[in-house]
C-alpha positions, 0 to 999 in steps of 0.5 A, a space after each residue: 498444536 497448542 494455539 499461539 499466543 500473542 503479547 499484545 494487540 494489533 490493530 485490525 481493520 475490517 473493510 468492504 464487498 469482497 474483500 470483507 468476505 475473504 478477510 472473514 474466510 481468512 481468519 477462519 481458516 487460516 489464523 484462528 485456528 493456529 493463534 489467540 488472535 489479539 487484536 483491536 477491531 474497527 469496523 472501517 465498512 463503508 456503512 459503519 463510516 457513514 454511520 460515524 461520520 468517519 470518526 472510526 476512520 481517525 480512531 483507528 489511525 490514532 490506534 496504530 500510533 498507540 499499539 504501533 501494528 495494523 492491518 487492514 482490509 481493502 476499502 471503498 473510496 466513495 464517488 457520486 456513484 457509491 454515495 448514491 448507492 449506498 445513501 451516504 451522507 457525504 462523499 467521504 475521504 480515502 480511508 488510506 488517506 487518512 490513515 496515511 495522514 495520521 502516521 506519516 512515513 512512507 509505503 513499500 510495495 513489492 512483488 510477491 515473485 513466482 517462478 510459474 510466473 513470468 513477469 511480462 516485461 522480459 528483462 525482469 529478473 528481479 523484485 522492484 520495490 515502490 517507496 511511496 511517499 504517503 503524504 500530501 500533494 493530490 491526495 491532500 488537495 483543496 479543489 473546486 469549479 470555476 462558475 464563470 471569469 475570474 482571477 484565480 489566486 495562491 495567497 500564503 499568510 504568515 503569523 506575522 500577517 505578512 501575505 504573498 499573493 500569486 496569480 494562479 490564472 485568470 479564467 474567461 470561463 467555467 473551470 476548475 481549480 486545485 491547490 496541494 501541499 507537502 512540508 519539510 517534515 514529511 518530505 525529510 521523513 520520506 527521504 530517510 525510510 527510503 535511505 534507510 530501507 535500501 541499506 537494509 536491503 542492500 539494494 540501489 535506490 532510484 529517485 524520480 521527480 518532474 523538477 524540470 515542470 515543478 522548479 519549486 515544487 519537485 525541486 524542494 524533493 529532489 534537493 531535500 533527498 541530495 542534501 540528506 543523502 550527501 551529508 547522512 548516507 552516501 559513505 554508508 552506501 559506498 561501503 554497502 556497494 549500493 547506490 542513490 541517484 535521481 532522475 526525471 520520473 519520465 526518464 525512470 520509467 524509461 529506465 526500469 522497463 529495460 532495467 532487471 530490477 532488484 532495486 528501490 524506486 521512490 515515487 511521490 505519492 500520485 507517481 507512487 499509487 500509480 506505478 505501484 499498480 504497474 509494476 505489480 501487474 507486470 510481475 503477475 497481479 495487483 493480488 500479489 504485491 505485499 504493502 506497508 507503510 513504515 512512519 518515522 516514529 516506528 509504526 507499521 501499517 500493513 494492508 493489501 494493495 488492491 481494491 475491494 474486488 468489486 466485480 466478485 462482490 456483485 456477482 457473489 451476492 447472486 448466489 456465485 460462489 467466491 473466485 477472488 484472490 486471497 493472496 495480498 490480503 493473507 500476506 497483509 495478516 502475515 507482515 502485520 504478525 511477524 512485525 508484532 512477533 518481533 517487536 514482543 520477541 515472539 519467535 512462534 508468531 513470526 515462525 508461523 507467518 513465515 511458515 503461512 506464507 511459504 504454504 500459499 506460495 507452495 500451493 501456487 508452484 505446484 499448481 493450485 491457483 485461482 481464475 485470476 492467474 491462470 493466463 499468466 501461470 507457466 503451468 501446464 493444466 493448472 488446478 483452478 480453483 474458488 476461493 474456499 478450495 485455494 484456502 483449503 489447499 493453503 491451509 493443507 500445506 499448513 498443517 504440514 508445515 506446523 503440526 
C-alpha cells in the first residue's frame, strides 16, 4: 500500500526501561510501515531529563498546547531508590504531572473489553470510564518533616496585604507536614469535560468526593459540579435520558462493585489514579485500558495507563527475550492518530488506527495472547506468546486488513 501521509505533526514522547523497547518495536513493526510518521520528538528518558534538568519535560507540555496531539510512552517517576541508581541529580517531578499542569483538563480512562475475558467482578456487564481530574491536590503538593515541637500553620496573604492565618497543628514531636491546592478554573474545567463527555456518550455520570471530612475543600467540588450542572446541563441530559448524581467516594465504590457499569465515574485526581488502576485490573489488565487527557482549549494527551514494566526490563537485559504487553501503549499511538486524522479531516489515517486496533483485539479473541492474560483468558489452550511474535500476530491480521 502506498504509505499514509499525515498533514501535521503529533508530539511523540519517548520513555523508559521496557516500555522505551516496546515503543521502538511498535513503530517499527506496526506504524512505519503503513504511515510517514510525522511527529515532534522528545526524549522524556530518564536520563535525558536529568541531563536538562527536566526542561524537555515542560518543552514537551508546552508542544501539546502548539500542535494540540501528543502521545506518550510510559515513564519513570523517580524516589531515592531510582535517584540512586540512575545518579540523578535531584529527585525529579511525575513527568505526567507536569504535563497534566501544563494542559490542565481532565484524563479518561476506559476499559479496552474482551469477550475471552471476564471482568472479575461478576456483574460487569459493561465499560466504566474514569474521568480524573488531572490537576492539583497531592500531586501538586508542598511537604516536609517536622524535626521537633512546634506550630504548624496555613497562612493565605492576598495582594492587598491582607492575611489569614489557621493553626494546622501543634506538634510535641518529629512529624510530617502537606499542604495542596486546587482553583476555580481547573475545577470548572473538570466539571464541564465530564458533563460534556457523558452527553457524548450518552452515558449516566457518577460524582464521588469526601465533602462530609473536606467541608471546604471536596465541597468547593461537589457544589461547583451542582451549580454547572443545574444551570448548563441538567435539560440536555433529560433529553438524552442520561443522568448526573453525587455521592460520598466510599459510597460509590460501593456502589460500582454491585453496579453493570456502562457509565462515567469522576474521581479527583489521587481517588482517580487509584480507581483507575482497579478498574482496569478487574476488567482484565492495567495493559488494556486506553487514557487521554482532554484540556479545555482542546488539546489531547494520549498515553498508556501502566508504568514502565520494570520486572520485564530487568530481566530483558539479561539477555530474556521481551514478554510484556504492547496493547496500552499501541492503543496510546492508535487514539493520538485517529485524533490528528480528524482534526486534519484525514480519513486514511483515522481508518488505519481503527483498522490497527481491531487487528490487535482480533489476535487476542482468536487466542494469540501474552504471559500477562493467560489466567484471565477464558480460552482453551491459548497461544502464549513474547512480545515480537504477538506483534507479529497483530501485524498479520494488518496486513489483511489494509493491503
Amino acid at each position: 500500500m502506498e504509505k499514509i501521509v499525515m498533514n501535521n505533526p503529533i508530539v511523540e514522547m519517548d520513555g523508559d526501561e521496557m516500555t522505551r523497547i516496546l515503543w521502538a518495536m511498535i513503530k517499527k513493526e506496526l506504524l512505519e510501515p503503513y504511515i510517514e510518521l510525522n511527529t515532534e520528538y522528545y526524549d522524556l528518558g530518564l536520563p535525558y531529563r536529568d541531563e536538562t534538568e527536566d526542561r524537555v519535560t515542560v518543552e514537551a507540555g508546552e508542544a501539546i498546547r502548539r500542535l494540540r496531539v501528543g502521545v506518550k510512552c510510559a515513564t519513570i517517576t523517580p524516589n531515592d531508590q531510582r535517584v540512586e541508581e540512575y545518579k540523578l541529580k535531584k529527585m525529579w517531578n511525575s513527568p505526567n504531572a507536569t504535563i497534566r499542569a501544563i494542559l490542565d483538563g481532565t484524563v479518561f480512562r476506559a476499559p479496552i473489553i474482551l469477550d475471552c475475558i471476564k471482568p472479575a467482578v461478576r456483574s460487569w456487564k459493561k465499560p466504566i470510564v474514569i474521568a480524573r481530574h488531572a490537576y492539583g491536590d497531592i500531586y501538586k503538593a508542598l511537604e516536609f518533616e517536622v524535626h521537633g515541637p512546634g506550630r504548624a500553620e496555613l497562612l493565605f496573604t492576598g495582594k492587598d496585604g491582607a492575611e489569614r492565618r489557621e493553626t494546622v497543628y501543634e506538634f510535641d514531636c518529629p512529624g510530617v507536614l502537606m499542604a495542596m491546592h486546587n482553583h476555580e478554573k481547573s475545577v470548572r474545567s473538570f466539571a464541564h469535560a465530564c458533563f460534556r463527555f457523558a452527553l457524548d456518550q450518552k452515558q449516566d455520570l457518577w460524582f464521588g468526593a469526601k465533602d462530609t471530612i473536606l467541608k471546604t475543600y471536596d465541597q468547593y467540588f461537589k457544589n461547583t459540579f451542582t451549580e454547572i450542572f443545574e444551570s448548563e446541563y441538567a435539560t440536555a441530559f433529560k433529553d438524552a435520558g442520561i443522568e448526573y448524581f453525587y455521592t460520598l467516594i466510599d459510597d460509590a465504590c460501593a456502589r460500582v462493585v454491585r453496579s453493570e457499569g456502562g457509565f462515567i465515574w469522576a474521581c479527583k485526581n489521587y481517588d482517580g489514579d487509584v480507581m483507575s488502576d482497579l478498574v482496569s485490573t478487574a476488567f482484565g489488565s492495567l495493559a488494556l485500558m486506553t487514557s487521554v487527557l482532554v484540556s479545555p482549549d482542546g488539546c489531547f494527551f494520549y498515553e498508556a495507563a501502566h508504568g514502565t514494566v520494570t520486572r520485564h526490563y530487568y530481566r530483558y537485559l539479561e539477555g530474556g527475550e521481551a514478554t510484556a504487553n504492547p496493547i496500552a501503549t499501541i492503543f496510546a499511538w492508535t487514539g493520538a492518530l485517529r485524533k490528528s486524522g480528524e482534526m486534519d479531516g484525514n480519513g486514511r489515517l483515522t481508518q488505519f488506527a481503527d483498522a490497527l486496533e481491531a487487528a490487535c483485539l482480533g489476535a487476542m479473541e482468536s487466542g494469540t495472547i501474552t504471559n500477562d492474560l493467560k489466567s484471565l483468558c477464558e480460552i482453551t489452550e491459548p497461544n502464549v506468546v513474547n512480545t515480537a511474535d504477538f506483534l507479529a500476530a497483530i501485524k498479520n491480521n494488518l496486513d489483511k486488513a489494509v493491503i
